[in-house]
N, C-alpha and C positions, 0 to 999 in steps of 0.2 A: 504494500500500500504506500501510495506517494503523499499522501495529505494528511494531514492532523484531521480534517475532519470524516478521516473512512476510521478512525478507530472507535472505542465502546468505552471504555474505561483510563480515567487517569488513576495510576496507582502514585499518590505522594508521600515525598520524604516530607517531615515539616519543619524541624530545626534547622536552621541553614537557610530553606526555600521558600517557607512561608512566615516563619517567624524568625526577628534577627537574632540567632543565636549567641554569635560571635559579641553583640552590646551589648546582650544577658549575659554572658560570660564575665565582662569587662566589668558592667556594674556590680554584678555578685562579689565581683574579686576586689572592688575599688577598698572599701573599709577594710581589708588586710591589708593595702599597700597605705592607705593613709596611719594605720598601727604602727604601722612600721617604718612611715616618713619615708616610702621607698616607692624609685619610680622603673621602671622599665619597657619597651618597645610593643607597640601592640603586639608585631608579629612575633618579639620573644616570648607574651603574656599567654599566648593564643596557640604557638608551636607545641611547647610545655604542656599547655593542658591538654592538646590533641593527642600528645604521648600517651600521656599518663592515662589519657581515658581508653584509650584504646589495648591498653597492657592492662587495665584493671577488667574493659570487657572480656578480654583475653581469659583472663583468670580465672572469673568469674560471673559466666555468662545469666545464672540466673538469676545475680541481683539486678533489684532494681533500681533504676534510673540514677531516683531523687538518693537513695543510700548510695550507689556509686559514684556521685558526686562528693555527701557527705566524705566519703571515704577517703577520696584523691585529695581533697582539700588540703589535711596534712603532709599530705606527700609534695604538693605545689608549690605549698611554703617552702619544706624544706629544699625541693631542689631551688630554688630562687634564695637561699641563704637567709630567710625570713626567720623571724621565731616561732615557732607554736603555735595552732590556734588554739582557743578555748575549746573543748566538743561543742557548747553551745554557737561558737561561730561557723563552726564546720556545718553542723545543722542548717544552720542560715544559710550557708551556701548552697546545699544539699536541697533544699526546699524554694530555692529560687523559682527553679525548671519555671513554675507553672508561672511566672509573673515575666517571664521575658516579655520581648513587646514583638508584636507581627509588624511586617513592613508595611510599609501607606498603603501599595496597591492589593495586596493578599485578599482582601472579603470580596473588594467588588470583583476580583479575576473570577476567585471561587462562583461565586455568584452568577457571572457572566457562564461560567465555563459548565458548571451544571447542569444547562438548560442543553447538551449538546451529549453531555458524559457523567457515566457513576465517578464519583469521585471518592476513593480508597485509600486513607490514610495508609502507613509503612512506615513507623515511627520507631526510633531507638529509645524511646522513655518509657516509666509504666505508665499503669491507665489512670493512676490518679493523678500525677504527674499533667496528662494532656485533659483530662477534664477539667483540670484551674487553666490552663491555655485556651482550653477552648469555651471553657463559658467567659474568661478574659477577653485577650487581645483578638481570639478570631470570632468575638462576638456571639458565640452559640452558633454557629454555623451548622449545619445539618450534615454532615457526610451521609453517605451510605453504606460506610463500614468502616470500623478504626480496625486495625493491627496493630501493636505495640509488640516491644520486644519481651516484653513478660507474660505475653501471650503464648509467644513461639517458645521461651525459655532460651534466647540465643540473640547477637547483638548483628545487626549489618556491620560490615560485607558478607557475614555466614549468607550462604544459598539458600539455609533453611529456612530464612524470611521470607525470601523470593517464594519460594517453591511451597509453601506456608500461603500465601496473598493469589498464586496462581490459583491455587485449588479452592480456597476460601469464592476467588471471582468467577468461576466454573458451576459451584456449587449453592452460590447467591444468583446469579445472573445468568447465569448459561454463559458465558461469555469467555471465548477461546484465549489463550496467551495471545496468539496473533494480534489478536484487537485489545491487547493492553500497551500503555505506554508509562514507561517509568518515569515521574517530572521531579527533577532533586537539582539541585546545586553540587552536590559533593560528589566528586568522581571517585572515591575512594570508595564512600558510604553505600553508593547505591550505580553507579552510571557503571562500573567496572562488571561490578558483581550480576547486575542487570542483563548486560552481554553476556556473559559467562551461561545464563539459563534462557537466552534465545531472546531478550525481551526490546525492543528500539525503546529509543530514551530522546526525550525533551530537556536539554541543559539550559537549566536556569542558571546563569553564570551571575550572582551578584557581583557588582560592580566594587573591588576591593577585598571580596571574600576570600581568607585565607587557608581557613580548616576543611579539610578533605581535597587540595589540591595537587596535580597530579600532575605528572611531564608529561603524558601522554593520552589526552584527555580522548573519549570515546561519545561522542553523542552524533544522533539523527538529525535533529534541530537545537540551534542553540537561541535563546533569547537572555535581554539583563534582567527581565524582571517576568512574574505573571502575569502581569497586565498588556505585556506586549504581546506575550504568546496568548492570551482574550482577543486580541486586534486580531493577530493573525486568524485564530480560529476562525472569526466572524466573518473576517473576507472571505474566506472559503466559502461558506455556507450562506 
């Protein structure tokens, strides 16, 4: 299929694509660097934590989310040569998830984009985690299916998300893998792994976005934002 509008299903990453993960990150983290009178580079602030999250989902794939954050926290500090947090700050950090903030265009794309496509969440966080997100910043938005990683019991890039969301869209919709399309920002998280089990991919490439970036990026369509790929849909159709 050549057009965005012969497919059925958008299957979404949301941290990263829909919601800006990367200024939740920053804010969550700002009062441990204000503790500690200490400043360092986004992309070092940003690098560090992509490590560290992704060797803790490693380890430990069937924590969840908002506890895997708690967790890494003290380990963030220490590698940045910080002191300590309190557990009560690690907590705060840990229980951010659900307060980041969605980008400007994200509800009216959703929105726009609905009327055309199931639209299927594919989340690394748990489910209470994305229910303060989504009766938040995405407004109470309606999907037509969440997945989260503490559904699957495994974090993206495992295939077992993928292949978890295939069958889940099969078994709701009648709706083939062919006519799914994976729309994420992170190539790491989801565009790589995406290929890997046959699926074309919509690269929402945020404009400055650091975490989950890749030398050798794989997408079908690329756009900077959801809203643009709304445009495009629309002129199709």
């Amino acid at each position: 299929m050549s057009k965005l509008s012969e497919y059925a299903l958008l299957c979404f990453d949301v941290y990263g694509t829909l919601i800006d993960w990367e200024s939740g990150v920053l804010a969550a983290f700002q009062p441990t660097l204000d503790k500690n009178n200490a400043q360092f580079s986004r992309e070092k602030l940003l690098q560090t934590y992509h490590e560290l999250e992704h060797a803790q989902q490693s380890a430990t794939p069937d924590m969840p989310y908002s506890t895997l954050l708690t967790t890494i926290h003290p380990q963030l500090t220490a590698r940045l040569g910080l002191a300590p947090p309190t557990p009560q700050e690690s907590q705060h950090f840990g229980e951010s998830v659900g307060h980041w903030p969605a980008f400007p265009d994200t509800v009216d794309a959703l929105k726009r984009l609905s009327k055309h496509y199931k639209l299927v969440v594919l989340s690394n966080v748990d489910r209470g985690s994305f229910s303060k997100t989504n009766a938040g910043s995405l407004e109470g938005f309606p999907f037509d299916l969440i997945i989260t990683a503490q559904d699957v019991g495994s974090y993206k890039p495992d295939l077992r998300n993928f292949e978890h969301m295939l069958s889940a869209a099969k078994e709701n919709f009648d709706i083939e893998p062919a006519r799914v399309l994976s729309t994420a920002q992170s190539q790491f998280h989801d565009h790589h792994p995406a290929h890997r089990v046959g699926l074309k991919s919509v690269w929402i490439e945020r404009p400055g976005a650091t975490m989950g970036n890749l030398s050798d990026p794989i997408y079908d369509w690329r756009f900077d934002t959801l809203g643009l790929m709304a445009d495009a849909v629309e002129r199709e159709v």
